[in-house]
C-alpha positions as CSV (number, residue, x, y, z in Angstrom):
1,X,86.7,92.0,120.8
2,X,85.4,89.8,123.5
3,X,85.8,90.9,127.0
4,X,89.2,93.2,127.4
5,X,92.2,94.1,125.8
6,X,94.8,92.4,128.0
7,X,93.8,88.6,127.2
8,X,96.1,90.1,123.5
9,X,99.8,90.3,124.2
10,X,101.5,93.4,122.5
11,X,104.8,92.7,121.7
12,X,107.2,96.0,123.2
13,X,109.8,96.4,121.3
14,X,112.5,97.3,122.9
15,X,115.0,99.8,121.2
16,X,118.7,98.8,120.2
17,X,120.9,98.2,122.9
18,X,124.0,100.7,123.1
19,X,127.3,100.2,124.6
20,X,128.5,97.7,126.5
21,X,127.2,94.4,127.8
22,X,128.5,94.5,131.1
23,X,125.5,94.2,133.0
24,X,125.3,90.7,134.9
25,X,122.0,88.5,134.2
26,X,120.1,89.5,137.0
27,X,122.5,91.6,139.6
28,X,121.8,94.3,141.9
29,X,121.1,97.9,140.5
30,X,123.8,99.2,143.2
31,X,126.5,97.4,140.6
32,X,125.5,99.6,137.8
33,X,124.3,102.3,139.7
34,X,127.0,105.1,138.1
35,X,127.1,103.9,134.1
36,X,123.7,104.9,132.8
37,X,123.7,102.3,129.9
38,X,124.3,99.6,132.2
39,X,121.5,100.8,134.7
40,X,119.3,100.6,130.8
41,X,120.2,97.3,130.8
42,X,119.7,96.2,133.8
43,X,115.6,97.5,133.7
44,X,115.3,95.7,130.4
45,X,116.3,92.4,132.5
46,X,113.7,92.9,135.0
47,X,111.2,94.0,132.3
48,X,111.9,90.0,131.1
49,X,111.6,89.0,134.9
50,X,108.3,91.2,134.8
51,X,109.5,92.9,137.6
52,X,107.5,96.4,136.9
53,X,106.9,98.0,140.0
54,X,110.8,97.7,140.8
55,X,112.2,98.2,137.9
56,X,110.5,102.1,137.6
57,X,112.6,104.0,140.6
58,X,115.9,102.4,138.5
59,X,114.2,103.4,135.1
60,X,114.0,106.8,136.7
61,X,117.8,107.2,137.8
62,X,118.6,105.7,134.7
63,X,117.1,108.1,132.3
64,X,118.1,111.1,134.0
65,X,122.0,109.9,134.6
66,X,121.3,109.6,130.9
67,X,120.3,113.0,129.9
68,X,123.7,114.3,132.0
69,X,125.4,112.1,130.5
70,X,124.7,112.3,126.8
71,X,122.5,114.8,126.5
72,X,118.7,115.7,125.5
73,X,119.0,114.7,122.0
74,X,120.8,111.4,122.1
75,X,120.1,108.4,120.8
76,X,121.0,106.8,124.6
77,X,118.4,109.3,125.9
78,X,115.7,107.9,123.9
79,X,116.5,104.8,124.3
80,X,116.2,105.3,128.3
81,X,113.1,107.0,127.7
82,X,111.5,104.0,125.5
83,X,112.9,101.6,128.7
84,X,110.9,104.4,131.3
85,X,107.4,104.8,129.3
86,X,107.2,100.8,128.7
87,X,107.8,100.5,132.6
88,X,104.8,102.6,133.2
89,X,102.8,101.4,130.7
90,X,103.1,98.0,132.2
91,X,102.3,99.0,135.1
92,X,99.0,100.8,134.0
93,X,100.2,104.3,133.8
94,X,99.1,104.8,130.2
95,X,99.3,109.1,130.4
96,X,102.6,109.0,131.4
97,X,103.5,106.0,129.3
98,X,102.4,108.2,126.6
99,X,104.4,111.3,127.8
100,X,107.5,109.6,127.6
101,X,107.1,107.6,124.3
102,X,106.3,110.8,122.8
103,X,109.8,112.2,123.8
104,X,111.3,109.9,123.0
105,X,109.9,109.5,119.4
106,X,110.8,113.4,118.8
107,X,114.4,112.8,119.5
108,X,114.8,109.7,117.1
109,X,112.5,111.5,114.5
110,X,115.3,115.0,114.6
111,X,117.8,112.6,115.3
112,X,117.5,109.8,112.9
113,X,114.8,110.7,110.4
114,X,111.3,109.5,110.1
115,X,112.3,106.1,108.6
116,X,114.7,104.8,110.9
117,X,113.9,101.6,112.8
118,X,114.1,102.8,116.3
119,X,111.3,105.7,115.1
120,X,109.5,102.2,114.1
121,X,110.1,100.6,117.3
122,X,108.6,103.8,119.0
123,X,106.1,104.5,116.7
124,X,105.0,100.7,117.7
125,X,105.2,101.0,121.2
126,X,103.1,103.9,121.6
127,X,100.8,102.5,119.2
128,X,99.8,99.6,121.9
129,X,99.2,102.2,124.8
130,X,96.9,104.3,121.8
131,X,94.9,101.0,121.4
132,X,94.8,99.9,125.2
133,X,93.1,103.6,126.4
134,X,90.6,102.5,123.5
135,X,91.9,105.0,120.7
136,X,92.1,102.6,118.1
137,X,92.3,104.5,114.9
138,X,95.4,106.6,116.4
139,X,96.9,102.9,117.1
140,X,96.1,101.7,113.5
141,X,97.6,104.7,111.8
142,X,100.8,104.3,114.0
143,X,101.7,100.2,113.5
144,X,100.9,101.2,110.1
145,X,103.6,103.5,109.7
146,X,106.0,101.3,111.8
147,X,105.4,98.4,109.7
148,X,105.8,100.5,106.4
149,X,109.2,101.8,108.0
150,X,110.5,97.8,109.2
151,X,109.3,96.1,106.2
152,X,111.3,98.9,103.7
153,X,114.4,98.4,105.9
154,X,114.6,95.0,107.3
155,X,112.5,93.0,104.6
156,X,109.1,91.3,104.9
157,X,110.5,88.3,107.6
158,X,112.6,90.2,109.9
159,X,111.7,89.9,113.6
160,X,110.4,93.2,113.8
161,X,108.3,92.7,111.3
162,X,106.5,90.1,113.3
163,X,106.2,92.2,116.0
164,X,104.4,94.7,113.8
165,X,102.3,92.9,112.2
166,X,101.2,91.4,115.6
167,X,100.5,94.4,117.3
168,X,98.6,95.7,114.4
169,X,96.5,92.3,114.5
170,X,95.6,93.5,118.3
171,X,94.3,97.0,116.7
172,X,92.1,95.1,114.6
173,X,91.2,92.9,116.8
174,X,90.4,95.5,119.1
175,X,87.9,96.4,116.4
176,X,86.1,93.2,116.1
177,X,87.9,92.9,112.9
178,X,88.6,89.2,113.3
179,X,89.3,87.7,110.0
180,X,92.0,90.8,109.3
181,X,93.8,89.9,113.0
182,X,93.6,86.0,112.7
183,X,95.6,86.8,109.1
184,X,98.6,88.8,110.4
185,X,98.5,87.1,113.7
186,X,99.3,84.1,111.6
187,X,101.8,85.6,108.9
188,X,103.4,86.9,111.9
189,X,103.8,83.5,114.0
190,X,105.0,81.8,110.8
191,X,108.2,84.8,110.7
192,X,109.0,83.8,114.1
193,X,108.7,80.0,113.8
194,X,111.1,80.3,110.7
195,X,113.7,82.2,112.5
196,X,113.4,80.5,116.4
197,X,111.9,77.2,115.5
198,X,108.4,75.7,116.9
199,X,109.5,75.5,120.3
200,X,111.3,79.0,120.7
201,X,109.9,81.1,123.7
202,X,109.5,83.9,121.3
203,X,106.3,82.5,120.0
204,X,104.4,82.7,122.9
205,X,102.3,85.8,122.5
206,X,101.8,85.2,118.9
207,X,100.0,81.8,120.0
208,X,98.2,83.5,122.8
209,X,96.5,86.2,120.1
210,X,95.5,83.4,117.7
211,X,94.6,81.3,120.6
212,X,92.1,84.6,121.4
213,X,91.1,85.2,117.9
214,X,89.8,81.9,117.3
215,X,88.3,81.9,120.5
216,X,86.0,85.0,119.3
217,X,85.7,82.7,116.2
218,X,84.2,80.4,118.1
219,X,86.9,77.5,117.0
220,X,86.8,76.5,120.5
221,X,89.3,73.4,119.6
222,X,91.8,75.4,117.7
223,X,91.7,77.9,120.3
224,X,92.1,75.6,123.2
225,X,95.3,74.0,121.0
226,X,97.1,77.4,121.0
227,X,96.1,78.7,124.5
228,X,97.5,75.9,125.9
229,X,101.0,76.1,123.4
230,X,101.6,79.0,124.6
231,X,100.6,78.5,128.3
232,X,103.7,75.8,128.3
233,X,105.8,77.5,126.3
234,X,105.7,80.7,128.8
235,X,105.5,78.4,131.7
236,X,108.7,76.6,130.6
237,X,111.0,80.0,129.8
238,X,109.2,82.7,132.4
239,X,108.7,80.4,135.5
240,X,105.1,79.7,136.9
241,X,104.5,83.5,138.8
242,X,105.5,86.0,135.4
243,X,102.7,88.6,134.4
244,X,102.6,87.1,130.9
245,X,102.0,83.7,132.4
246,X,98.6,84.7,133.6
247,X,97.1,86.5,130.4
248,X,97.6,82.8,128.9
249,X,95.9,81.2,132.3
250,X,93.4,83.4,131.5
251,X,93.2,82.8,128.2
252,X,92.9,78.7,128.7
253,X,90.5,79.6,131.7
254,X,88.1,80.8,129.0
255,X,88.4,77.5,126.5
256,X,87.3,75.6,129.3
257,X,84.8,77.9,130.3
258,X,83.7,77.9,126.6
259,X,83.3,74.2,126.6
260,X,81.1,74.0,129.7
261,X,84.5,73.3,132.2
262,X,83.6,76.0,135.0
263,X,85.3,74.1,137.5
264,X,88.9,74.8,135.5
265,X,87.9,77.6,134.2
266,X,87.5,79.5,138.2
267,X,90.6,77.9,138.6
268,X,92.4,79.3,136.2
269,X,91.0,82.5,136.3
270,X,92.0,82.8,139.9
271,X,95.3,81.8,139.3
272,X,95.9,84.7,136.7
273,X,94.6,86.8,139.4
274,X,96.6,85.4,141.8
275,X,99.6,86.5,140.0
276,X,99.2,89.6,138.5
277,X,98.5,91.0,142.3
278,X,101.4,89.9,143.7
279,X,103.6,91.4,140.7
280,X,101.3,94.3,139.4
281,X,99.4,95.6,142.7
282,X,96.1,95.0,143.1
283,X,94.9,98.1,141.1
284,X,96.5,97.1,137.9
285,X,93.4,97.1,134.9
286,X,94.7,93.4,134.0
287,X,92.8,92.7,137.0
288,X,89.6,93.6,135.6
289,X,89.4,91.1,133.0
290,X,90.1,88.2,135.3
291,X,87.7,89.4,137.7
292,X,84.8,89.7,134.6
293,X,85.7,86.4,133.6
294,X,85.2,85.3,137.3
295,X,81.9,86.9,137.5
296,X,80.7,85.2,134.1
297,X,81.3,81.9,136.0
298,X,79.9,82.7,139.2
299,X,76.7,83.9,137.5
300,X,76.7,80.8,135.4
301,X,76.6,78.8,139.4
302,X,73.9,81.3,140.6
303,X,76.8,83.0,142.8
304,X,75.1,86.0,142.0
305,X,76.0,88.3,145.4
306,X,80.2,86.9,144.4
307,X,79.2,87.9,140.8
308,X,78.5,91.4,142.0
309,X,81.3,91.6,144.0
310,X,83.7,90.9,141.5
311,X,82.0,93.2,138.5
312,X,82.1,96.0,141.2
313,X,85.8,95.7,141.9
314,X,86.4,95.6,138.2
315,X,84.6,98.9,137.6
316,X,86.5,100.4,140.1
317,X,89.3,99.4,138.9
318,X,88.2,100.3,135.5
319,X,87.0,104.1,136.4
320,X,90.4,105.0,138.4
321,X,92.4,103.7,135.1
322,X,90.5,105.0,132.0
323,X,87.5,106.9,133.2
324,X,84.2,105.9,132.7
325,X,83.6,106.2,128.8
326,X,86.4,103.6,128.0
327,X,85.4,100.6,126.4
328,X,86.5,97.7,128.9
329,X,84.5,100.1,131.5
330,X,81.3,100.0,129.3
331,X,81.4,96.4,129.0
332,X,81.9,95.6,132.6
333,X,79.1,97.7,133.6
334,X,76.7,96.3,130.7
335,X,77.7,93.2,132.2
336,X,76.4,94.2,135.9
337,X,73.4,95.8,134.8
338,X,72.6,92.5,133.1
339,X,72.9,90.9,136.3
340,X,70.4,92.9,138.4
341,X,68.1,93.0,135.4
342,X,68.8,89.4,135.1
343,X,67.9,88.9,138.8
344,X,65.4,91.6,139.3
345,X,67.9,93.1,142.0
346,X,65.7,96.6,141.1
347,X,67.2,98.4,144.0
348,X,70.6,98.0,143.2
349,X,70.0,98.8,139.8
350,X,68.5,101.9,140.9
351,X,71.6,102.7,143.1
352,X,73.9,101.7,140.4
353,X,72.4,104.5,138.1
354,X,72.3,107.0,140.5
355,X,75.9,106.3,141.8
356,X,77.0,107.1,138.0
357,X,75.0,110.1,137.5
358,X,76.9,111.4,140.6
């Protein structure tokens, strides 16, 4: 799929808001702290602001207030646990991201039915964290069901439906199945340009995968044409320091690295880095693909002792998220072991080997 999952934006969807809308734009929790649909609210808002890391403590109160207040098999209660698990699994924490989408899915499913749309949204959701711990025929059979489910109930050009068929264009393309992503990304880009316009914000991650497709296409100008879009776009409505900013820096860092720029192409890369460990910690596995990218260039300059360095960090990174037998962590460490092959570094190969048989 090229190098790792998180140059693809999937699109959370959020489930319906309940109740009132109350909450200010961006206020302190303490003014919501006692109405559990506001406190919902309010971690939604910093999910836009990409505010992760605090928004968890308040996802936390929130969904317990929520459980007192409404009960265990509420509609409100899984709508707090949809807001908790997509807290954690933007932040990394793709077990307990799991946990918690699960719950929530078996309170819409006895609540609601199978075919509802919130089962859809859920069903969606936990579908992206199936496909970013590299269990992508549990993610296929999921956004298959959720777009089955939104298309019956909404119609074929509803927003939802975008989202769907977006996040199922990351399970394929997570499968090297190129031709079947670059399709739905596209069908799923025209929905949303038809109901938001060319310019809407809401485009952005829809431009970013198709920017990535062709990019493992190898249509470096049509690739460079959407990174970019989207880059601006993103830039424009998120401000310059937002998460989702860097996976297109990222993304425009590898056009130009593509087409022989390394000098942008470092810069841009260290500029998604830059970001994501200010507002995701320096442990997050967003990191690792920035830093792989970053050792592609430095190899390509014969920084080969920076290129190690970086490949290094990324597999530890790697190993403390997934394990050792996920994808992204088989790649990276192809990638090293190329390197000392490639540079006859025969001791540290031998060290690497025996540091993973350990």
């Amino acid at each position: 799929m090229g190098l790792f999952s998180k140059l693809i934006t999937a699109i959370t969807r959020a489930p319906q808001r309940l109740g009132s809308d109350s909450i200010a734009q961006s206020g302190p929790a303490d003014s919501v702290s006692t109405d559990p649909i506001a406190l919902n609210r309010y971690v939604q808002k910093l999910h836009e602001l990409g505010q992760y890391s605090r928004s968890l403590p308040i996802a936390t109160d929130a969904t317990e207030r929520t459980e007192r207040t409404f009960g265990s098999n509420s509609r409100e209660f899984a709508h707090s646990l949809n807001n908790l698990a997509t807290t954690y699994a933007r932040l990394g924490q793709y077990h307990a991201a799991e946990r918690f989408y699960c719950r929530a899915l078996a309170v819409q499913r006895s609540l609601l039915g199978p075919d509802h749309v919130d089962v859809a949204g859920t069903l969606s959701n936990l579908a992206m964290v199936y496909n970013d711990v590299g269990d992508y025929e549990q993610a296929e059979s999921f956004l298959k069901k959720a777009l089955h489910i939104d298309e019956k109930q909404l119609g074929p050009n509803h927003e939802s439906v975008a989202n769907d068929l977006n996040n199922l264009a990351t399970a394929y393309h997570s499968q090297g199945r190129l031709d079947e992503a670059e399709r739905l990304y596209a069908r799923a880009l025209a929905i949303n340009e038809q109901i938001y316009g060319p310019d809407s914000h809401r485009l952005a991650d829809m431009l970013n995968n198709l920017g990535v497709t062709h990019l493992a296409k190898r249509d470096l100008a049509s690739a460079e044409r959407c990174c970019m879009r989207a880059l601006m776009n993103r830039e424009k409505s998120l401000g310059p320091d937002h998460p989702d900013v860097a996976i297109s820096a990222l993304n425009v860092g590898r056009c130009y690295k593509e087409s022989g720029q390394y000098e942008l192409a470092e810069r841009a890369y260290k500029r998604a880095m830059g970001i994501w460990e200010q507002s995701l910690g320096p442990g997050h596995p967003s990191l690792a693909s920035a830093l792989n990218n970053l050792a592609v260039i430095y190899a390509s300059n014969h920084r080969y002792n920076d290129a190690e360095s970086c490949l290094l960090r990324a597999l530890d990174i790697l190993s403390k998220n997934f394990g050792q037998r996920h994808p992204q962590f088989l790649m990276c460490l192809e990638s090293l072991v190329n390197l000392y092959e490639n540079n006859h570094c025969h001791e540290s190969l031998a060290l690497l080997k025996k540091r993973l048989s350990v």
